[in-house]
C-alpha positions in Angstrom: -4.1 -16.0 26.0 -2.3 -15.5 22.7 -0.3 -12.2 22.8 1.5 -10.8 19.6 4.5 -8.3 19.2 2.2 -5.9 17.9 0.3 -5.9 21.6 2.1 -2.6 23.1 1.7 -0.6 19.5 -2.2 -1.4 19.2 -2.3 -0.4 23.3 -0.1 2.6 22.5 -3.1 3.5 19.7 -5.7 2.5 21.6 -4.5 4.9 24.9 -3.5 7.8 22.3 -5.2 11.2 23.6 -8.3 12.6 22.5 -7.3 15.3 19.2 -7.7 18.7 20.3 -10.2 21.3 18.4 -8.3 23.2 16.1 -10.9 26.6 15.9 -9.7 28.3 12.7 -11.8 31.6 11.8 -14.3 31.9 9.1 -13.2 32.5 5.8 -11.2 29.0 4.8 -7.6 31.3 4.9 -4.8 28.6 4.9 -2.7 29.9 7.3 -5.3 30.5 9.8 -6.3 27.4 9.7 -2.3 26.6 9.6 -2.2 28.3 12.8 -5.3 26.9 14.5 -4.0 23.7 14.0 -0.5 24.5 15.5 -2.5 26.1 18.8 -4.6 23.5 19.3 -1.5 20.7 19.3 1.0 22.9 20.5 -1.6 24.7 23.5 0.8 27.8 22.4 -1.2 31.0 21.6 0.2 32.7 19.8 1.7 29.7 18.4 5.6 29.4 17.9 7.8 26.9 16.3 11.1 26.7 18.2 12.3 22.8 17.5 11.7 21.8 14.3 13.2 18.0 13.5 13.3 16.6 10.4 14.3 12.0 10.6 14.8 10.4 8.0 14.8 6.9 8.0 17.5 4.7 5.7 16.4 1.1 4.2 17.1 -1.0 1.8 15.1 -3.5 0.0 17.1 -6.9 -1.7 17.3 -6.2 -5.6 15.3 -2.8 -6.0 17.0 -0.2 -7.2 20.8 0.4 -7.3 23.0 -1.8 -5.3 24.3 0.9 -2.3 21.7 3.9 -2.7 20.9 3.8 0.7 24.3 3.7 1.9 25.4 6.8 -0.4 22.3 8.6 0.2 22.9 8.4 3.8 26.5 9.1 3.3 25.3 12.3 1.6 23.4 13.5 4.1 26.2 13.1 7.2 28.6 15.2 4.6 25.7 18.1 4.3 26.0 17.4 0.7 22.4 16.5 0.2 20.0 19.2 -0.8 17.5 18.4 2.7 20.7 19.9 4.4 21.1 22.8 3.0 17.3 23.5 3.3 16.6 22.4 6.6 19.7 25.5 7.4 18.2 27.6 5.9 15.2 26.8 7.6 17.0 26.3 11.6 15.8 22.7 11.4 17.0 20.3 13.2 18.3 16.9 11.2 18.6 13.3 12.1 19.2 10.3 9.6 19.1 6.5 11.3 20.2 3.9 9.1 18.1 1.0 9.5 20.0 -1.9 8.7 20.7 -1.0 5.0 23.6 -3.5 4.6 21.2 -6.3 5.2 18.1 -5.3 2.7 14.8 -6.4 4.0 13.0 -9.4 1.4 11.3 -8.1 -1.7 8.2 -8.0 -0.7 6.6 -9.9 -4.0 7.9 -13.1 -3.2 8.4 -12.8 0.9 6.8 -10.5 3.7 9.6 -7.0 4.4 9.5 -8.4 8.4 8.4 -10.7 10.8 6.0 -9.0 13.5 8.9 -8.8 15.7 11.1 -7.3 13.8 8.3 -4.7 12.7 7.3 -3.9 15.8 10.8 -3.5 17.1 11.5 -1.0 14.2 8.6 1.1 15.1 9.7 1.3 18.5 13.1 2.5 17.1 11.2 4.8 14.9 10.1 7.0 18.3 13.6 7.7 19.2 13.3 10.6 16.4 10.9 12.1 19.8 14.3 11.5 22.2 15.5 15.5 20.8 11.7 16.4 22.3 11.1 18.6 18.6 8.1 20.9 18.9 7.6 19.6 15.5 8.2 16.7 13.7 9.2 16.3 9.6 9.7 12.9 9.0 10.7 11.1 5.9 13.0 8.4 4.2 15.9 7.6 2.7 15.1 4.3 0.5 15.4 3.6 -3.6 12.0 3.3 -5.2 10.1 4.6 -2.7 7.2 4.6 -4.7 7.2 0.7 -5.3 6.8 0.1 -1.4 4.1 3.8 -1.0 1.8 2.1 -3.4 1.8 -1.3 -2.3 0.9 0.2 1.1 -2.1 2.1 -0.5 -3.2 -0.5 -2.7 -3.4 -3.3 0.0 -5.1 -0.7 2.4 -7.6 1.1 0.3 -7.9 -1.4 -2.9 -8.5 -0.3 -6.5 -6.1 -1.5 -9.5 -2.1 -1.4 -8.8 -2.1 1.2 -11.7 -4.5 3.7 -9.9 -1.2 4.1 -7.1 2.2 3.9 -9.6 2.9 4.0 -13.1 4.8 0.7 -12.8 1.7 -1.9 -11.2 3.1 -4.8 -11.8 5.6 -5.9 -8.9 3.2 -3.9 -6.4 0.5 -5.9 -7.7 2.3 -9.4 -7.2 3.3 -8.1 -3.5 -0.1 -7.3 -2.3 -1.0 -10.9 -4.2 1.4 -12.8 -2.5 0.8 -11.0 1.0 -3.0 -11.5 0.5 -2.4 -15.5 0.4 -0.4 -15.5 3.3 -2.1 -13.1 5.7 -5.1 -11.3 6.5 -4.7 -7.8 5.4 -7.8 -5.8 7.1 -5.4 -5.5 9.9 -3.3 -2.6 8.9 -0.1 -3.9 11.1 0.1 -7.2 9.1 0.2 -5.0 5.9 2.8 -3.1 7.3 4.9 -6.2 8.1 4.3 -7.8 5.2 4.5 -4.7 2.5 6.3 -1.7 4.3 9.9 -2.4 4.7 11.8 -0.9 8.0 11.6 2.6 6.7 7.8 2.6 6.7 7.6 0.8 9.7 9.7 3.6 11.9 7.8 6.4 10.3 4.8 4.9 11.5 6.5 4.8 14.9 7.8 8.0 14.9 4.4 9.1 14.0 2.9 7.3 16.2 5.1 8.7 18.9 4.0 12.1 18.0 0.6 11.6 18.4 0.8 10.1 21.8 3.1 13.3 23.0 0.4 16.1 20.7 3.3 17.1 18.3 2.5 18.3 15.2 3.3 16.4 12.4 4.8 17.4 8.3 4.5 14.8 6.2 7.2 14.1 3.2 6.4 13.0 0.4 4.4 9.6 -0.9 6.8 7.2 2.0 5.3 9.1 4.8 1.6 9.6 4.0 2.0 5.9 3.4 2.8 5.3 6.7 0.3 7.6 8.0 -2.4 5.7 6.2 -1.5 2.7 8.1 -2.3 4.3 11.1 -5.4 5.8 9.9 -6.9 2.2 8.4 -6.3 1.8 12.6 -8.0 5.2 13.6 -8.7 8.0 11.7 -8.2 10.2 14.6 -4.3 8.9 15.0 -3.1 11.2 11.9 -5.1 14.5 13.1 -1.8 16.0 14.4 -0.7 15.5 10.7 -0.7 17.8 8.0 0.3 16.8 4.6 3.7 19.1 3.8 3.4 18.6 -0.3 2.0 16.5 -3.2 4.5 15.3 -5.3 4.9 14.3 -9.3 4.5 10.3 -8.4 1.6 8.8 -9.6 -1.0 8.0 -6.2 0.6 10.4 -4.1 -2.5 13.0 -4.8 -4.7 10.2 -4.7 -3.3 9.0 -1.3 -4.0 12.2 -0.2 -7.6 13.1 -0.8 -8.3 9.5 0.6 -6.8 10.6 3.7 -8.5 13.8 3.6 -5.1 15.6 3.9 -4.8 19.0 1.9 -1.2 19.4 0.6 0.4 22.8 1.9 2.5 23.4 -1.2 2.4 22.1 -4.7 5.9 22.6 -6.4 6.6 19.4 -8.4 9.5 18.2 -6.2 10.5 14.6 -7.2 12.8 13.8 -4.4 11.8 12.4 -1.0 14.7 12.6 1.5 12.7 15.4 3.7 13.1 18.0 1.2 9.1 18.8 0.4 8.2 18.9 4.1 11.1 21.3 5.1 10.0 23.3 2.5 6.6 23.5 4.0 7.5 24.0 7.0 8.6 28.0 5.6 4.3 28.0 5.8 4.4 26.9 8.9 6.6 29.4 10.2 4.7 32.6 8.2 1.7 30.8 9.8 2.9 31.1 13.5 2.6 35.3 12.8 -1.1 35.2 11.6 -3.5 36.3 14.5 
């Protein structure tokens, strides 16, 4: 019997628990429905929001973008410099950044797949260490240059169209779902991840993942994570339920992504940057939600 890397993760998926009911009152009120959704993960009523994490996950890709980004990024963020920390203070969140590697950038992924199936799988199981803190909610997001090259190759190998439908630059994200399409069979949604994702995508699905398996809710930041998400849902739709979609952003495909994955962005306030700073802002909702009865 032929066994892959990717074995315990599809067993992990397979063995997920059944999503809970959220029962939200009549009416379509946001933060009711905010609040269902917390009860029903969280089996807190009236529910409460004590351990908010936000992990961000650092990577690099070889020749996109500037030369050290992720490296000063992270940097940034252990010296509080970086707007995420200021927010996440304000907000009594708690924040982790884990630096994947980023002084040895994964392939480009238009002319060689991000990871081997090892390695991917072994970064998704690194991605669930974000749950080792044992948050009663989870924010996580990335740290990564172009972040909408690697987003859009993820939803345009996933869920088709043209390369232009997900970014307003289609042209390497077209070559890298070409060149992974000749190599491998992309209707499984792992080998797209491998192929396309880079180790930042491939711990935020883990860390998602992870979530899901121990009924924590879920924000997610920005175009990099709902990317991520939508690998799991190409899986099973049911493994993003604990998921709610903390913000659309300006990048071209991010609202697209989002009505695909039927998730309903909880604020809408143009931010650009990823780095975390969208879903801690949501999670202010979240928190005004927690007092609606």
């Amino acid at each position: 019997m032929t066994t892959s890397p990717f074995d315990d993760i599809r067993k992990l998926a397979a063995d997920a628990p059944s999503a809970p009911i959220a029962c939200a009152p009549p009416g379509g009120d946001r933060l009711a429905e905010l609040s269902a959704w917390l009860t029903a993960w969280t089996g807190k009523t009236p529910p409460v929001v004590l351990r908010p994490v936000v992990a961000l996950y650092a990577g690099a890709v070889q020749g996109v973008g500037p030369r050290g980004y992720a490296r000063a990024r992270l940097e940034a963020v252990a010296s509080g410099g970086a707007n995420v920390c200021r927010i996440a203070g304000a907000q009594g969140a708690g924040l982790e950044a884990f630096d994947l590697a980023v002084d040895r950038p994964t392939p480009d992924a238009a002319s060689k797949a991000s990871m081997s199936e090892k390695e991917c799988a072994a970064t998704m199981a690194f991605g669930m260490e974000a749950l080792a803190k044992q948050p009663d909610l989870l924010i996580p997001g990335v740290i990564a240059a172009e972040t909408v090259r690697t987003a859009a190759t993820i939803a345009l190998a996933l869920f088709g169209g043209d390369a232009a439908d997900w970014t307003e630059a289609p042209e390497p994200v077209a070559a890298a779902v070409a060149r992974a399409a000749a190599e491998d069979d992309l209707s499984d949604p792992l080998q797209v991840l491998r192929q396309l994702g880079g180790r930042e995508t491939a711990a935020l699905v883990g860390a998602i993942l992870a979530a899901r398996v121990q009924k924590i809710p879920v924000l997610l930041d920005g175009y990099a994570a709902c990317a991520a998400a939508a690998v799991l849902h190409m899986i099973d739709p049911a493994l993003i339920a604990h998921c709610q979609a903390a913000h659309v952003g300006t990048a071209k495909g991010h609202a697209r992504l989002l009505q695909v994955l039927d998730k309903r962005p909880l604020i809408d306030l143009d931010i650009v940057e990823e780095e975390g700073v969208g879903g801690v802002t949501a999670l202010a909702l979240v928190r005004l939600a927690c007092e609606v009865r």
